[in-house]
Each structure stands twice: as C-alpha cells, then as structure tokens.
C-alpha positions as CSV (number, residue, x, y, z in Angstrom):
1,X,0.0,0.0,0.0
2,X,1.1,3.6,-1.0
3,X,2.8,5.3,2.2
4,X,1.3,8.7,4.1
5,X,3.0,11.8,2.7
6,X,3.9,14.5,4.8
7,X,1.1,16.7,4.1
8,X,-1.3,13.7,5.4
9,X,-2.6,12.8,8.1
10,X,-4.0,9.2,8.4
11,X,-7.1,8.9,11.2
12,X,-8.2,5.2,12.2
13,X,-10.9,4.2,14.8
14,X,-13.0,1.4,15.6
15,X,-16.5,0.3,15.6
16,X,-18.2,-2.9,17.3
17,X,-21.1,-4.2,15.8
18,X,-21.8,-7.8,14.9
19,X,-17.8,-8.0,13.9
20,X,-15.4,-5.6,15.2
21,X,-14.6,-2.6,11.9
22,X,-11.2,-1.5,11.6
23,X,-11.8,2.1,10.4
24,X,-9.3,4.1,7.9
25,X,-9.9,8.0,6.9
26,X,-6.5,9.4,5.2
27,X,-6.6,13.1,4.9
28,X,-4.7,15.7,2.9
29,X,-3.8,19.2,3.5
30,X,-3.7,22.1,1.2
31,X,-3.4,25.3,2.5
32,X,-5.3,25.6,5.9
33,X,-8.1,23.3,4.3
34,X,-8.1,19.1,5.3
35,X,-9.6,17.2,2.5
36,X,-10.4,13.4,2.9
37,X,-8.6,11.4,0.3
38,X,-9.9,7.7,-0.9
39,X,-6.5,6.2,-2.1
40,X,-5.5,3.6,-0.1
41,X,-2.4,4.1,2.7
42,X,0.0,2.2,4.7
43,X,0.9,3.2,8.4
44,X,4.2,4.7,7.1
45,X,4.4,8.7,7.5
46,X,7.4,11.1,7.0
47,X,6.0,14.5,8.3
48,X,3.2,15.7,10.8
49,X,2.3,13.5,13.1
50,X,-0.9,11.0,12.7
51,X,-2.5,8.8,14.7
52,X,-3.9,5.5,14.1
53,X,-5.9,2.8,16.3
54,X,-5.6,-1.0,15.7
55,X,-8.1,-3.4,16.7
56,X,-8.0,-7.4,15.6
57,X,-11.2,-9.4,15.1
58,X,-11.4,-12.8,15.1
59,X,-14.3,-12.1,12.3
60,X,-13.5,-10.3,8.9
61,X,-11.8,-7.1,8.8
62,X,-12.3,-4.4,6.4
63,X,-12.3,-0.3,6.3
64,X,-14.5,2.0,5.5
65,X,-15.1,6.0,6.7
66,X,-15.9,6.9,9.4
67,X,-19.0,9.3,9.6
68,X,-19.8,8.6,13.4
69,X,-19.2,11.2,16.7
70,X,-16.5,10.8,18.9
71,X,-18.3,11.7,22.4
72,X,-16.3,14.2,24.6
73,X,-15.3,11.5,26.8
74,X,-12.8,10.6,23.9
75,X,-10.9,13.3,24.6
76,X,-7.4,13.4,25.8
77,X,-7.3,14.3,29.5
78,X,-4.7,13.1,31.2
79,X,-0.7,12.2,29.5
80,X,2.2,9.9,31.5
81,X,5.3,10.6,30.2
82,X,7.7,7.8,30.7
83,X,11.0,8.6,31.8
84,X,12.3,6.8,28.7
85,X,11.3,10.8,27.5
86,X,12.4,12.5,30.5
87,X,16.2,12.2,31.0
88,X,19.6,11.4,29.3
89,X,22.6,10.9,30.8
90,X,25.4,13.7,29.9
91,X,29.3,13.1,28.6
92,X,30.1,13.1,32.3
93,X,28.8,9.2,32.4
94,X,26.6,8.1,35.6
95,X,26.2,10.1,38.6
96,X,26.6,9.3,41.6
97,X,24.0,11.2,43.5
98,X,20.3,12.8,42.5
99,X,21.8,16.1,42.9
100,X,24.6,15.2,40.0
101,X,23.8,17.3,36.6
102,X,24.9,14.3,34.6
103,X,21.2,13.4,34.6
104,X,19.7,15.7,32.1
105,X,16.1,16.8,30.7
106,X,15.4,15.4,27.4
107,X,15.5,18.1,24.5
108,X,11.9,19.3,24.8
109,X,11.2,17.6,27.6
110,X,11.1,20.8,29.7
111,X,9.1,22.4,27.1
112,X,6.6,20.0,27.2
113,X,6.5,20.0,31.2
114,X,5.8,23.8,31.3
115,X,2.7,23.5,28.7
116,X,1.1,21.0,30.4
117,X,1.5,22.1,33.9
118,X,-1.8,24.3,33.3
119,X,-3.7,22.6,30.3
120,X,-6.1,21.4,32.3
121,X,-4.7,17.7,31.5
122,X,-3.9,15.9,34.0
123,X,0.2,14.6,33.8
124,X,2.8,12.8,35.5
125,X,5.7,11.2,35.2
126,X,6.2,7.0,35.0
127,X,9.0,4.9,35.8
128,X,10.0,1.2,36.0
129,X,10.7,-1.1,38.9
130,X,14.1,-1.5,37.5
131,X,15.4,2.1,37.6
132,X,18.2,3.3,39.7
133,X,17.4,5.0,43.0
134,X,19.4,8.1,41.9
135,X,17.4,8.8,38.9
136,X,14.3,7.7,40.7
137,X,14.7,10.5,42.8
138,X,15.7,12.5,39.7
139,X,12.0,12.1,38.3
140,X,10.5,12.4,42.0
141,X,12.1,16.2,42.1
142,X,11.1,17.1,38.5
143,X,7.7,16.1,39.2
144,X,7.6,18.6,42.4
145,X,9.1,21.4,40.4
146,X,6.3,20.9,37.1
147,X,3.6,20.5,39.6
148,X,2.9,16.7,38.2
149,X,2.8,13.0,39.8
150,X,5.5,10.5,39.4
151,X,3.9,6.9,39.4
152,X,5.5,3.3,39.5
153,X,4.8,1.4,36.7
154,X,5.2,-2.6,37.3
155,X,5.7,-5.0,34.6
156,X,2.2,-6.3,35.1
157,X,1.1,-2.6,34.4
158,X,-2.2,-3.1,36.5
159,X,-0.7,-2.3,39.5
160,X,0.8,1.3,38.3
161,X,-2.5,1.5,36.5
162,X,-4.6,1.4,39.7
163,X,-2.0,3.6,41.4
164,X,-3.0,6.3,38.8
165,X,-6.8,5.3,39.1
166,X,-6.2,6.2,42.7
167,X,-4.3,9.4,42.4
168,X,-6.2,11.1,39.6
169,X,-9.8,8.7,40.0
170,X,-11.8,9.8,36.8
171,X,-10.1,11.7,34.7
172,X,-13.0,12.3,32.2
173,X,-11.2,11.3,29.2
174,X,-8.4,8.9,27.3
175,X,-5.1,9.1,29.2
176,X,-2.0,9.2,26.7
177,X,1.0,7.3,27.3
178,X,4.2,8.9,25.6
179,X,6.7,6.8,25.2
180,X,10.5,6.6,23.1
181,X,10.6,4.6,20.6
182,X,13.1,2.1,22.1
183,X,11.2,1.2,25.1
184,X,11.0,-2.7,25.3
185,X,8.2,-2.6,27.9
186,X,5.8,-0.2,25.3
187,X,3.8,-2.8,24.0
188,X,2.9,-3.8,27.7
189,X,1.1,-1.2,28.5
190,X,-2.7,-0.8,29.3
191,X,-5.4,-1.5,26.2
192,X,-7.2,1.3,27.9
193,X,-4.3,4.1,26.9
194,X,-4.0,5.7,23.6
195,X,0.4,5.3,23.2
196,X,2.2,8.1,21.8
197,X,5.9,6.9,20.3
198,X,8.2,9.6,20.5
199,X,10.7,9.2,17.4
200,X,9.1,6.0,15.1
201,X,9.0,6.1,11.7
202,X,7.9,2.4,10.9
203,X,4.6,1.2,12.9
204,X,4.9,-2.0,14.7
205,X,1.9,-4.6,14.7
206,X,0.6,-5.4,18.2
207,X,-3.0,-6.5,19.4
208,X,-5.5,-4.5,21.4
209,X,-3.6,-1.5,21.0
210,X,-4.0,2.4,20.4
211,X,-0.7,4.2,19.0
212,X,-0.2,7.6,18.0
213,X,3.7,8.7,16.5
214,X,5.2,11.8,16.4
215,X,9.0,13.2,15.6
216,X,9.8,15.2,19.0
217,X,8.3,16.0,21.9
218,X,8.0,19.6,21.0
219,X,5.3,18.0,18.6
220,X,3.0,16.9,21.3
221,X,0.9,19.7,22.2
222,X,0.0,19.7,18.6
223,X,-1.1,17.2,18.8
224,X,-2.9,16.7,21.7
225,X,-4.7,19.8,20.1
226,X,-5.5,17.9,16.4
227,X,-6.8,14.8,18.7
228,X,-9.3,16.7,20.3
229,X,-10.4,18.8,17.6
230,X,-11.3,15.6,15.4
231,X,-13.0,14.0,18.9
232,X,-15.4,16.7,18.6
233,X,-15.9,16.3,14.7
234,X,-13.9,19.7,15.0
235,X,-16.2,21.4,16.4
236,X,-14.0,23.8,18.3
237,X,-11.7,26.6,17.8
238,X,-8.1,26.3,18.0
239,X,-6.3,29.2,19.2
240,X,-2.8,29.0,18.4
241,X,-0.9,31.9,20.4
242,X,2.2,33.5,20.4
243,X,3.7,35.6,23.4
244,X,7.3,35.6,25.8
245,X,7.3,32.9,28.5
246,X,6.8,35.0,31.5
247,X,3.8,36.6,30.0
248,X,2.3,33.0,29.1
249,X,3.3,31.6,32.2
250,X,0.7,34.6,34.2
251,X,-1.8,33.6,31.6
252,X,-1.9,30.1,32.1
253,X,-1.8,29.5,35.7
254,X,-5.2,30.8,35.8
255,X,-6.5,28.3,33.4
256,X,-6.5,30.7,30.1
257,X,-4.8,28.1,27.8
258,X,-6.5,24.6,27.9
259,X,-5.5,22.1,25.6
260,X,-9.3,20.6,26.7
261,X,-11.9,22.1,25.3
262,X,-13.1,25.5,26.9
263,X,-17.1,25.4,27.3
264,X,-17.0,28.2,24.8
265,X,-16.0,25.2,22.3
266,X,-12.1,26.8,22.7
267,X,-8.5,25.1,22.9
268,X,-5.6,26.9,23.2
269,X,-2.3,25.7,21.3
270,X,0.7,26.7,22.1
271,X,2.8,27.7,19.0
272,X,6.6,27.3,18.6
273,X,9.2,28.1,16.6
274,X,11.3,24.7,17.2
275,X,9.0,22.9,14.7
276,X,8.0,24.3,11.8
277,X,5.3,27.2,11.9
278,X,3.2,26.0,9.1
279,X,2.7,22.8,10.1
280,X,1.2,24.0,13.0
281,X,-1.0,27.1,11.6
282,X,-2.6,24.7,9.2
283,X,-4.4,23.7,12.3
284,X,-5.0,26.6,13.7
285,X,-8.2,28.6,13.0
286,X,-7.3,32.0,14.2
287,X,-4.3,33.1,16.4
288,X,-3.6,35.2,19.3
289,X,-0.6,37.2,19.6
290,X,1.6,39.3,21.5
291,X,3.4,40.6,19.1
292,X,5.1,43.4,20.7
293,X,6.8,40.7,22.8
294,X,8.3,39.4,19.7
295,X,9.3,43.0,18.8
296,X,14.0,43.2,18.5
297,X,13.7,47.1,17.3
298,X,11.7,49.9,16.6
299,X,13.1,52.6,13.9
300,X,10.3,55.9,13.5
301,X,9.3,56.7,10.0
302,X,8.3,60.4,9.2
303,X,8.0,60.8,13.2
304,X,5.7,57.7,13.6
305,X,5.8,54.0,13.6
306,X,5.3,52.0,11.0
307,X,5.2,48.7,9.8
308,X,8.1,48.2,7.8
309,X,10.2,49.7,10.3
310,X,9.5,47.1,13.0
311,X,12.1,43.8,13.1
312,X,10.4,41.7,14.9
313,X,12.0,38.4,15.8
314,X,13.5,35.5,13.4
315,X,9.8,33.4,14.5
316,X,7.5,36.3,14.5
317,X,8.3,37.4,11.1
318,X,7.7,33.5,9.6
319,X,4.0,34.0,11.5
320,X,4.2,37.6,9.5
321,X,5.1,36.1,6.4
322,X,2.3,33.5,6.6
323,X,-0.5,35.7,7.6
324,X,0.7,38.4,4.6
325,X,0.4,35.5,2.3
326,X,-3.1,33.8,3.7
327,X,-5.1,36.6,3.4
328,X,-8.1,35.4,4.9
329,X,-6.1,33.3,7.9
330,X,-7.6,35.0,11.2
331,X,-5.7,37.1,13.9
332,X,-6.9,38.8,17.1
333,X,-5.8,41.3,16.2
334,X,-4.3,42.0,13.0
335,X,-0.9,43.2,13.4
336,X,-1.6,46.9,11.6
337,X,-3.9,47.6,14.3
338,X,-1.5,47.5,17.1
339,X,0.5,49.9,15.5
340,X,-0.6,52.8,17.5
341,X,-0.4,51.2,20.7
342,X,3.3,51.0,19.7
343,X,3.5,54.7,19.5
344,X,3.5,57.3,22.2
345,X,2.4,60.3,20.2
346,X,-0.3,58.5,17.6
347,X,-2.2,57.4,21.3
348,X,-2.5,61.1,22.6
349,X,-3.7,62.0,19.2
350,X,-6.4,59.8,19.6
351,X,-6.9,60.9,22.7
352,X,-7.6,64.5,21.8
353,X,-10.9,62.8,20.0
354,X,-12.1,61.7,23.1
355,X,-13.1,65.5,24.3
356,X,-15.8,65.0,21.3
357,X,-17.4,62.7,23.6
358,X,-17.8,65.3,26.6
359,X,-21.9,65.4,27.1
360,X,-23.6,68.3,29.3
361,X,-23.2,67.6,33.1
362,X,-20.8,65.2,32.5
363,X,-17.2,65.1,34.0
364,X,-14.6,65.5,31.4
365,X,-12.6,62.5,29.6
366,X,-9.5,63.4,27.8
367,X,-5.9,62.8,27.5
368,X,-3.3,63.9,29.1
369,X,-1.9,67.7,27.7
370,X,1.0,66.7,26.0
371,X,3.9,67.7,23.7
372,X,6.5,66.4,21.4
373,X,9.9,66.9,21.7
374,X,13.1,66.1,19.3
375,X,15.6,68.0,21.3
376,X,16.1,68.3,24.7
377,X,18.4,71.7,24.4
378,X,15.6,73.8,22.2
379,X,16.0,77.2,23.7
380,X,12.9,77.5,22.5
381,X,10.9,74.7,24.5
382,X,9.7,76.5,27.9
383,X,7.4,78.7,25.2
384,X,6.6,75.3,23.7
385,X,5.7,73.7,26.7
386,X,3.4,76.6,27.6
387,X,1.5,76.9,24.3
388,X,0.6,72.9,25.1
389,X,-1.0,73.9,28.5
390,X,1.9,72.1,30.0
391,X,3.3,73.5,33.2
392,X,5.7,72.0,35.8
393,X,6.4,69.2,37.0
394,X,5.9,66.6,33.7
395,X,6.0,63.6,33.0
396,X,8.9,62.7,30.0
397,X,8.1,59.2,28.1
398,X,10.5,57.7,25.0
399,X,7.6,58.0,21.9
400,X,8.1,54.5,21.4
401,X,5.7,52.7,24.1
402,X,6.8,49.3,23.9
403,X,9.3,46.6,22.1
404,X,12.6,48.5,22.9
405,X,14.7,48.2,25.8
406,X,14.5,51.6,26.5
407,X,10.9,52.7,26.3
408,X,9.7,52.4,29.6
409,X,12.9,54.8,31.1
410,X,11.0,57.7,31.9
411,X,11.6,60.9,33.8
412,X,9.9,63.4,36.2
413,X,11.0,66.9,35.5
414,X,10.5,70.0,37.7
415,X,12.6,72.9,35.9
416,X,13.1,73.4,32.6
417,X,16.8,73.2,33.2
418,X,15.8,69.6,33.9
419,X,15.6,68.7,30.8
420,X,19.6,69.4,29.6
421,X,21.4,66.4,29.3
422,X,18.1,64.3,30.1
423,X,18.9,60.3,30.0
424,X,15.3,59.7,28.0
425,X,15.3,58.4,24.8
426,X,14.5,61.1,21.4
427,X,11.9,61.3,20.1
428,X,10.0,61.5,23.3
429,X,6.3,62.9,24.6
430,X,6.0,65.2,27.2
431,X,3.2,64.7,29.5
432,X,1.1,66.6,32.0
433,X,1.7,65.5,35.5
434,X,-2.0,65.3,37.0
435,X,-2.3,65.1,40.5
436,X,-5.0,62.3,41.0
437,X,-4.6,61.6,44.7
438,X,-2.0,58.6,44.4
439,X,-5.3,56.3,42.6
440,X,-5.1,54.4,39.3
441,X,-7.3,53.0,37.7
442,X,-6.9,50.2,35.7
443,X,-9.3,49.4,33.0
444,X,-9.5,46.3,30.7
445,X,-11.4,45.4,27.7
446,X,-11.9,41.9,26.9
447,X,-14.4,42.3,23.6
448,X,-18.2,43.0,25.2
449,X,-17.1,43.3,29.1
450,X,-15.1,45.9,30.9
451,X,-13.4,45.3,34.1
452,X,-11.2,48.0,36.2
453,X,-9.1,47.5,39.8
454,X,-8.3,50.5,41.8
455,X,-4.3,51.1,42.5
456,X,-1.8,52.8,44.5
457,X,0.0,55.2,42.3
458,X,2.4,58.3,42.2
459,X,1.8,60.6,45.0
460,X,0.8,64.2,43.8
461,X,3.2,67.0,42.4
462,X,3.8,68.6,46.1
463,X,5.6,65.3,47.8
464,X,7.4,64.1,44.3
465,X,8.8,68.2,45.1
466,X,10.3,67.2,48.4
467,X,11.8,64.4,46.8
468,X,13.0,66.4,43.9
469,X,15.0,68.4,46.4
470,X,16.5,65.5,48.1
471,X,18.2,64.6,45.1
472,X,20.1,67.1,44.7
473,X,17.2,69.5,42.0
474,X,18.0,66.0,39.5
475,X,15.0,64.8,37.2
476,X,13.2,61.8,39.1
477,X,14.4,59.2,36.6
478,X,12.5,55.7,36.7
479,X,11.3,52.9,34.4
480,X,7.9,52.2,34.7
481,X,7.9,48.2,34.4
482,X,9.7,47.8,37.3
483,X,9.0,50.5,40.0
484,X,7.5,54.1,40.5
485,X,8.0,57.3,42.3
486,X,6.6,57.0,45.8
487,X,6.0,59.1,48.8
488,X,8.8,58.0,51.1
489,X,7.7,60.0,53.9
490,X,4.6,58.1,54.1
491,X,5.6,54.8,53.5
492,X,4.0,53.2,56.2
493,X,0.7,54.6,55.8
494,X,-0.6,51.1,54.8
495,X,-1.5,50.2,50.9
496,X,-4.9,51.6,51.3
497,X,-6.1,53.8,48.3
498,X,-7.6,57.3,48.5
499,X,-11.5,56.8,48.6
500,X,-11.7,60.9,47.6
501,X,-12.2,60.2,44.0
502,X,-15.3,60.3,42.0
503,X,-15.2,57.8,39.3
504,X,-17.9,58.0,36.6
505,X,-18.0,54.7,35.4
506,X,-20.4,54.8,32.8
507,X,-18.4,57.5,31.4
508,X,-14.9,55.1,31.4
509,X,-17.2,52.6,29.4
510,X,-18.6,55.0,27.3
511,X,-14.9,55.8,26.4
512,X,-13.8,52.5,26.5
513,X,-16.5,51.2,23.3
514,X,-15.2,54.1,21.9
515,X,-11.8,53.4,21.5
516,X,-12.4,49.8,20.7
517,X,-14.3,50.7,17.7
518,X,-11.9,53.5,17.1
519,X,-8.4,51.3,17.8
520,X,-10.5,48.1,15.8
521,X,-8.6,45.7,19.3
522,X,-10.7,43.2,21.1
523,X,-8.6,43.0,23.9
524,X,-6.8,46.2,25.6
525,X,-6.1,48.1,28.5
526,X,-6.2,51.7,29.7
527,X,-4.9,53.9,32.8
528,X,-6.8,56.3,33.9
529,X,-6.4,58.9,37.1
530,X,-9.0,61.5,38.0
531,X,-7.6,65.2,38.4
532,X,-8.1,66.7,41.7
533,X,-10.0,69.9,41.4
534,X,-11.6,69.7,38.1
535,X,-12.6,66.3,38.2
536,X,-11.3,65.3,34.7
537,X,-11.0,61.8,33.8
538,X,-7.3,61.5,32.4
539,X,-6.6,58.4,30.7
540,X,-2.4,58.4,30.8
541,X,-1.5,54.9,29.1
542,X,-2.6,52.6,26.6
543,X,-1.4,48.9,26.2
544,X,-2.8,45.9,24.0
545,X,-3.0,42.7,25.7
546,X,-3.0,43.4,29.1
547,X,-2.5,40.3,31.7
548,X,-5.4,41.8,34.0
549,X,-4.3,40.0,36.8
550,X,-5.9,42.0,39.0
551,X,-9.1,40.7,37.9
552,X,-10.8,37.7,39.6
553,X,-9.7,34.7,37.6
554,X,-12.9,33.4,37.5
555,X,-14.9,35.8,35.9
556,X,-11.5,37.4,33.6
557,X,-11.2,34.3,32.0
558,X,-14.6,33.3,30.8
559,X,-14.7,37.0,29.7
560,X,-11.4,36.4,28.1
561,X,-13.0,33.3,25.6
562,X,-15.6,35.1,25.2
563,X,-13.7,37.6,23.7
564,X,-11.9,35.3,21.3
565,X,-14.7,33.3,20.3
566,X,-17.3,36.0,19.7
567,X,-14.5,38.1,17.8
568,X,-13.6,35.0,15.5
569,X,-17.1,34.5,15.1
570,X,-18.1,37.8,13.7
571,X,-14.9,37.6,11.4
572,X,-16.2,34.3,9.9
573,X,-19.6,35.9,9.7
574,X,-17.9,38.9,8.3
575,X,-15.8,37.5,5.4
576,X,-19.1,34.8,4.4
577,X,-20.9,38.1,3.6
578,X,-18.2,39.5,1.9
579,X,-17.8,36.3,-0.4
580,X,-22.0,36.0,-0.7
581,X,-21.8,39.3,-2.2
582,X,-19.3,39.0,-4.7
C-alpha cells in the first residue's frame, strides 16, 4: 500500500457491531483546508504527526469512513510521560547522586512539562521497577518542580495502572502514554491508553492497541490539540498563540490556555518556533498574539511607527510572512492595528478625539496635555511647553511605548533646566503631571465586558517636590515596568487607596467602546487617574493585551473566551458576507 505523505494525516478508529470494523480516513492538506482522500495508505508517515488505532477481530476485517461522533469523553485528558522521554545521561557518564547534573532533561522535555503544567490535562511522570534509585529520585524532584505525579509502573502494568486510578480517579477522558521509541516494555502497556511513540518512523503490529507517532516531543501539544479537535468532529476553535514565556506563564496559571476544550467550544495551542510554523497554523483557526513581545527594534518613520520599520523576531516574522500570504487566515488582532499602541504620540492623538465625547453635566474624559519633543536643548521649548497647556512638574516618556529596551525609562522633570542632558530616549512625549490623589485605575477590555481595579499610584506634584530636592534638584528618573515614584515620607501609611475620588464609570465605558471601535482591538487596557480639582478623567497609558491579573480569575477568563470566540465569530460571519456578495 502507498505510504502517508507528509502533508497527510491518516485517522483510524473502531467500531463494534456484529464483527469488530477496523476504520481508515486518510486526509490531505492544502493550504489551511483538510480534504479526505480515498487512495488507499500504509501506516508509514514522514512529516506531521498521525494517529492510528488497531483493533483485531477474530471475524473479517475491512475499512471504511468513518462518519460517526467521537463523544467528549474521547478526549485526551490526562498524558504519563515515561522517563524513557524525560532524561539522558550527559558526557560526564553516571552520577553518583540525585543532585549530580549528569542526569539531564530530554530536548523538549522541559518544554513540554511547562505546557502541560496548566492545560487542564492531567500529567505525571512513570518509571520502572528497574530504575536506579538516583534517577528515581531525579524524576520524583522534577515532578515537584512541574507541579505533576511520578507513578511506579510494574511489569504487570495493573498495578501502576490502579496507582494512577487512585491518584487522579476519573479523569474524564483517554489518558495518553508517551513513550521513546526504544522502550522494550511499550507494548505492555494498558489496552485502555491511547500510546504516543516519541521518534518511530515504521509502525509496529501489536494486538488490542491504540498508537499515535510523532518526531519530538516539542510535537506533542500539537497534537494533543488535532486529537481533540477531530473528537469533537472539530467542532471547536483552535487558538494558536504567540507571546514571551513570563507573559504566558501569568496567563496560564489561571487556566486561560486549555489544551481541553473550553465550554466556549475553545483550545488553546501553544505555537513554537522549534518545529515548523506552518505545520502547525494549518491547524489553527485564528491566532492570538503578542506581538510586541516578539518585537527586537523599533526605527520611526516620518516621526511615527510603522510597519516596515518594525524587526520583529526571526519566528515572528515566519508567523508575518504566513498571515501576509493567507489573506483570509484569522488574527486577534491584525498586526496593523496594534501599530498605535506602539507609539506614544499617535495614542495622545487619539486621545484629543475623546473631548468630542464630553456630554452636558458630565465630568470630562481626555488625555493627558501633551507635547513632542526632538531636542532636549531647544531654547525655544519652555514657550513650547506653555502653548501645550503644560506646566511644571511633567512627566517625559520615550515616543516608542513598547518593544525596545529603552521605552519604559522615563523621567519626572520640575525645571526646565531639567531637561539638559536628560537620560530619555529622542523622540519623546512630554506629558502633564495630573495630580489624582495617588489612585489608578486600571481598565481592561476583553471584547463585550469591561473590568477596572483601583491602585496605589504616584503621590501628587507637592511630595514628588520634596523628593525632587533630596536629590540634589536631579530629574526623578524611573522605568515604569519595574517600579515608581513613591512618597517615602509616608511609607508606612498602609497600601490603602484614596477613597476621595469620584469615578464615573459609565463615562470610562462610554470611552472604552469608543476606543475599541476606534483602535478596531478586542482586547486592551487603559490607565486612567482622575484630576483633583476639576474632576477630569485622564486616561495616561494605553497597552494591547494586558495580563489583567488584577481581575478575579474566574470571571477574567470566561470574559477572556468570550472575547476570542465572539471576535472569531463575527470575522467568519464577516468575510461569508463578503464572499456572498461577490
């Protein structure tokens, strides 16, 4: 029979009726589109992964397609990696204690470890009665540190088997075994486990057995994700995303980034650039990004930012490439619309719109005052500042918000001598310092809901003074991402936040529809302070893809897939009319 190519995947189930059905679907991809082929196959493959199941009757056996439902308790929900995945020994040979580094993780093994630890798959780690003490322990401390199990697996199997029964009782779904390739004892394993062979190229016969293969481990979540998605006879939305570690890591401990489906009808896969992209966004149906994680420099183009003057990183311009050339492949959002966000200056233009929205009786929401400066030394800037409304103390920001290692150093500047010799990065945005009674307010907007948290912030213009003059009359110089300005005189006044302020909150939301539809994001944030005196509502920063971990997980989340799904929805929606109509 004719072997899988690697733009194939070849899907196998089985059916009881009378006789027991072995059941064969080969599929082909083109493009982002699957396409059931009726050529016959082998069980050989030489790209993305596949997965076959193998069942012997003692009747006739024969194929045919299979049109029936996978019910969701098909579903992978729980994966035991074997340690035959876990560790190799380094040059340095044996080691003589636990603590030694000569045991290593596998390549991908740690990769793997991290996107599982909050999938919302259970997962542990499996080891056999023959394996030394020292590595025992090895797995044992892994296990602590990925927040998994580590489980004895006998040669009999039942026993580890019920050991796992115990530990994790129903687990809802199929548990996957992963296994290497060379493992003797694979073939051993529970009927009841779908096994996952980590580096085959050649399927084995065996009886009563369920096998997936794949290349690398880095492979898995993959697929994991394709699993699922045909369980539910696809219907659910993948969501491959793309952001730096730490930010992913504050995401996902709060359950954000299931591999199991969401009850939105939503999983989450995580993409990588260790395999190759397009492999991977072939499954995907719309992606979620952070690009301005992925961001190496920023260069300004007639004063602005602009596309082509953003490198973004070696990955992140293959996942550019690929949207460029699949026109109608899905992004939330499209990277052209975070192009403002990037930019200091475009925000507070868009700002200035906002005073349109002021209604009668109404406090006032606006940006900060602001001005642009190219040259610190401009004997001509104290006029300047002074036409823009500005007056002293400001606030001095790089115009580039985001992507650079330098654009969160910022400045607080009391004099206009101040600004001579001024360690802030050119072009940059001077800001009106509002005092707002040491309160922030921290809005997000995740698609149809709104959410804000109350913070301790910057203490007015009169205390940031005194510390102005302990320093010697120097520019308060700070960067933003890792601390702020405080009142040191008062430090032990407790974190409790003024309660002085009037917050119209139908105003922020009024505000906050508006710049959605004006900024075309689904999910963003926004600062906002509250001007003593007048009353104004200031909104002083702007970001896309906040973390809002301020907000309850358990009702950020849910509004979080909402977000997604209802945004990927109305695309879809979107481009059927557009193809309707032409």
């Amino acid at each position: 029979m004719e072997g899988i190519a690697a733009d194939e995947c070849l899907f196998a189930s089985v059916e009881k009726g009378e006789g027991i059905e072995i059941i064969f679907e080969v599929w082909r991809c083109t493009g982002r589109n699957w396409h059931k082929q009726s050529r016959a196959c082998d069980s050989s493959e030489s790209g993305l992964p596949f997965f076959l199941f193998r069942c012997e009757s003692q009747h006739r056996t024969r194929t045919r397609t299979n049109r029936g439902k996978r019910k969701m308790s098909n579903l992978v929900k729980g994966v035991i990696l074997d340690e035959s995945e876990m560790l190799s020994a380094s040059e340095h040979g044996t080691p003589t204690n636990a603590n030694d580094s000569s045991f290593q993780l596998r390549p991908g093994a740690s990769y793997l470890l991290r996107k599982l630890r909050h999938s919302n798959i259970r997962s542990g780690i499996s080891y056999g009665p023959g394996l030394s003490p020292d590595k025992v322990n090895v797995l044992k401390r892994i296990a602590v540190e990925y927040s998994c199990e580590c489980f004895l697996l006998h040669a009999s199997v039942d026993g580890g088997v019920n050991e796992i029964t115990r530990a994790w009782g129903d687990v809802g779904g199929i548990i996957m075994y992963v296994v290497q390739n060379s493992k003797d004892s694979m073939c051993k394993i529970s009927s009841n486990w779908l096994i996952t062979v980590v580096g085959a190229e050649v399927v084995t016969a065996g009886q009563n057995s369920s096998m997936l293969y794949i290349n690398k481990l880095e492979e898995l979540p993959l697929t994991i994700c394709c699993f699922n998605k045909k369980a539910t006879c696809n219907n659910v939305v993948v969501v491959g995303y793309v952001m730096k570690p730490s930010r992913e890591e504050d995401f996902a401990k709060r359950g954000a980034f299931p591999l199991y489906p969401t009850p939105n009808g939503l999983i989450f896969l995580p993409l990588t650039f260790e395999i190759p992209l397009s492999s991977q966004l072939q499954n995907v149906d719309v992606v979620l990004h952070k690009a301005t994680d992925e961001i190496i420099s920023i260069e300004l183009s007639n004063s602005s930012v602009s596309s082509n003057r953003i490198t973004y990183t070696k990955g992140m311009q293959e996942l550019q490439r690929f949207m460029e050339d699949h026109s109608d492949f899905l992004a939330i959002d499209p990277l052209s619309n975070i192009y403002p966000v990037l930019d200091r200056l475009k925000i507070q233009l868009i700002l200035l719109r906002l005073q349109e929205q002021k209604a009668k009786g109404r406090h006032a929401i606006r940006g900060a005052h602001f001005l642009k400066v190219i040259d610190f030394k401009d004997p001509g800037l104290p006029q300047r500042l002074s036409d823009a409304q500005l007056s002293l103390p400001c606030i001095v920001k790089p115009q580039v918000a985001c992507g650079t290692a330098d654009s969160h150093s910022m400045a607080i500047v009391f004099g206009t001598e101040d600004f001579k010799d001024l360690n802030v990065p050119i072009p940059a945005v001077v800001q009106e310092y509002v005092n707002h009674s040491s309160t922030l307010f921290k809005f997000y907007v995740l698609g149809e809901n709104i959410f804000h948290a109350v913070k301790k912030s910057t203490p007015n213009s009169g205390i940031l003074m005194k510390s102005y003059e302990r320093n010697g009359l120097r520019p308060i110089l700070f960067d933003s991402l890792k601390s702020l300005p405080i009142d040191t005189e008062n430090q032990n006044s407790g974190d409790s936040i003024s309660c002085k302020v009037d917050l119209d909150l139908e105003l922020i939301k009024d505000a906050a529809k508006w710049l959605a539809k004006t900024l075309d994001l689904t999910i963003f944030g926004f600062d906002v302070v509250i001007q003593e005196g007048t009353g104004d509502h200031v909104i002083v920063d702007l970001n896309y893809l906040p973390s809002f971990k301020e907000i309850d997980k358990d009702i950020a989340i849910p509004a979080f897939w909402d977000a997604i799904k209802l945004k990927f929805e109305a695309i879809k929606m979107q481009q059927a009319t557009i193809a309707s109509s032409s």
